[in-house]
Phi, psi and omega in degrees: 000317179292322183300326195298298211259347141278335163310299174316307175295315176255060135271326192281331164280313187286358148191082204264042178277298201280321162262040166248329173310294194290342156311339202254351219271296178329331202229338180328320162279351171287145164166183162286312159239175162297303215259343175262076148285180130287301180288354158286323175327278161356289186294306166325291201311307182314308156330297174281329156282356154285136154238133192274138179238118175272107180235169211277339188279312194292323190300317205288324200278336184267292201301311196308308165279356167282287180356277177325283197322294193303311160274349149313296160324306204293323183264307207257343192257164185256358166283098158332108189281159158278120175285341176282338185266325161334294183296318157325300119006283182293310187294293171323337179269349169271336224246310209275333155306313183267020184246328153276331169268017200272192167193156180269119203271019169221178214254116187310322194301329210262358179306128142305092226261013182267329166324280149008271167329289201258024166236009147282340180283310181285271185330321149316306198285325209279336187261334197272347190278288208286342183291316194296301180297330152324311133342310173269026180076345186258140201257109168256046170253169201293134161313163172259332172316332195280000201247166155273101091234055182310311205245060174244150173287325187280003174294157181267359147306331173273293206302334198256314163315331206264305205311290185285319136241073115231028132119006172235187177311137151227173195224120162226134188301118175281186217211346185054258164212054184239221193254325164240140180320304183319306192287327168320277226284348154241030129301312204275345200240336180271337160309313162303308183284315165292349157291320179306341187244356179234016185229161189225170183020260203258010181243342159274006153290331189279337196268346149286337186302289179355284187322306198293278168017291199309299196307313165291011188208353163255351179042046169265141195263324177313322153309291182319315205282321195307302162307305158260019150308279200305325187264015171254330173268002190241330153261035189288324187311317189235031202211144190261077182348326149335289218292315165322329168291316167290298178325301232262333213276304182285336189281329188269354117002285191282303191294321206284309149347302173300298193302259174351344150314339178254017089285083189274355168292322208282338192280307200302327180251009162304314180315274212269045173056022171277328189310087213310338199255310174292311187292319179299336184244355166204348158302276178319298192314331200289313189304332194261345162328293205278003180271252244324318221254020143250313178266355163212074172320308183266030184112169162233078215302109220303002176275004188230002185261331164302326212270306190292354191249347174287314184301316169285013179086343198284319207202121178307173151297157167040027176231202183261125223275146166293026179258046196232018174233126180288325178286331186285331189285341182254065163224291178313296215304338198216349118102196230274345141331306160316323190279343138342283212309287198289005129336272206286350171302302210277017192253333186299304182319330177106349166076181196077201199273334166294338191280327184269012096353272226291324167312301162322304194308287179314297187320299214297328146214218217271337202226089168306338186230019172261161187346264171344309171288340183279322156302310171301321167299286166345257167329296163300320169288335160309297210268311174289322197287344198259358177261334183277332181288341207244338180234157193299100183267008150304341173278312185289331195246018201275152190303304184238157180297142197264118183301141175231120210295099183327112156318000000 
């Protein structure tokens, strides 16, 4: 125990920006506000380790498409935007552009790829501790006070409290100790992706296993596919694409089923596109895809797009809006201008498997550009670019560690 807890401390000196992230990750939606956060925190810290590099292409292409959005709203539309949340908005798509083309002022090398590991491993076991007790009736979730968005309903501490009072049964997905199933599962995919570049063999094999794990016992699917997208792409180099594709088809088959079996409402109606959670991230947004980009070329701007799409008839009042996939929102926000924007992300991104990091990452919910996601996006693609630029990647993808031969 003790060598344990000097190792630790001296990781924490040799680089303790980059593992105080992962101390911190775990609490990352907690705070008072937006700006009194743990992701405000975060972010500051990242922001001082960092140098941002400002450029002129990506700046022109973000101002250019707020510009458009905005006046577009102000002449043809009668919904008035919020402007201060606009900009905000706005500030984030700069903050996240120039922060990817930036480099990091502390040392990738000195990272510990177990941090990562054990702290997917504690959230794993924390949604299976919450799976069990669920079952038994018992609410082990996070308060809602402790979150910003405390006086939201769908956390699941509000769902278990309305449950116990009145008096009946509840079924709530766990969340390990963030606000949502979803967000587990990209917490599960940015955790997942840094392990794939600082761990080597059985033990970065166990942090897919985590991953996938998490993802089944929170029964998001958007984690799950998202985690075996990035490890089909990051091991494709040694695996015969077929046989991977049956594999991954028959394992999520064999695993996905047993769970989901004790909500068989909920598979049936994924099957059959009722799911109220799969139709807001992949269904719904394609109907409202196409009235933007015929009747608002440059968009809508979101703070003006729930009240216009209630006027048209597309989305009911007081339910829930079809705005929870992100890469789709800067589409609705900038209406073929959006496809420039998120052009120029994955290309900023370095294109490849960070860019397709970073597109999922965005896919997990509606805010693509807060605090939180920006720290993860940052960091991790940085943290990818200095291990893929520095080892070999034939070396870098190998399933298993190459055995080494005893003299």
């Amino acid at each position: 125990m003790k060598r344990i807890v000097l190792r630790m401390i001296a990781d924490l000196r040799a680089n303790p920006f980059a593992h105080g992230l992962f101390l911190l990750l775990p609490a990352i939606q907690f705070g008072l506000s937006y700006f009194v956060s743990v992701a405000a925190v975060l972010f500051v810290l990242l922001a001082w380790h960092m140098r941002m590099r400002v450029m002129p292409m990506q700046t022109s292409i973000v101002v250019i498409a707020v510009s458009l959005s905005l006046l577009w709203a102000t002449i043809y539309l009668p919904e008035m935007p919020n402007m201060p949340r606009e900009m905000r908005l706005a500030a984030g798509m700069l903050l996240l552009a120039w922060g990817l083309n930036g480099t990091p002022r502390h040392d990738f090398s000195k990272l510990n790829g177990m941090w990562p590991l054990m702290v997917l491993l504690g959230l794993t076991f924390a949604a299976l501790l919450q799976y069990v007790a669920g079952r038994k009736g018992i609410a082990l979730y996070v308060p809602t006070k402790f979150f910003l968005n405390s006086n939201d309903i769908s956390l699941a501490a509000a769902w278990a409290e309305h449950a116990r009072e009145h008096g009946y049964d509840f079924t709530i997905r766990p969340s390990a100790s963030f606000s949502e199933p979803s967000y587990l599962g990209g917490i599960s995919l940015f955790l997942n992706f840094v392990c794939l570049h600082t761990l080597r063999g059985r033990a970065r094999l166990l942090a897919n296993l985590s991953a996938v794990a998490a993802c089944l016992i929170a029964q998001t699917f958007f984690g799950l596919i998202a985690n075996l997208v990035i490890m089909f792409a990051f091991y494709h180099r040694h695996i015969n694409k077929s046989v991977m594709l049956c594999l991954a088809a028959l394992g999520l088959a064999t695993l996905a089923l047993p769970i989901f079996a004790a909500e068989p409402s909920r598979l049936e109606r994924i099957l059959s596109g009722n799911d109220v959670s799969t139709g807001l991230r992949v269904f719904q947004p394609f109907e409202l895809l196409g009235h933007v980009f015929s009747d608002a070329p440059f968009g809508i701007p979101m703070t003006a797009s729930l009240e216009y799409f209630i006027q048209h008839g597309m989305v009911q009042r007081f339910e829930d809006a079809p705005f929870q996939n992100g890469a789709l929102n800067v589409m609705f926000a900038f209406g073929w201008v959006g496809i420039a924007v998120l052009w120029m992300f994955l290309r900023t991104a370095g294109g490849g498997i960070c860019a397709l990091f970073l597109l999922l990452l965005m896919c997990q919910n509606g805010a693509p550009f807060d605090f939180d996601k920006i720290v993860m996006a940052i960091f991790a693609i940085h943290l990818a670019r200095h291990i893929r630029s520095t080892t070999d990647l034939h070396t870098l993808t190998r399933l298993t560690a190459p055995r080494r031969r005893r003299a």
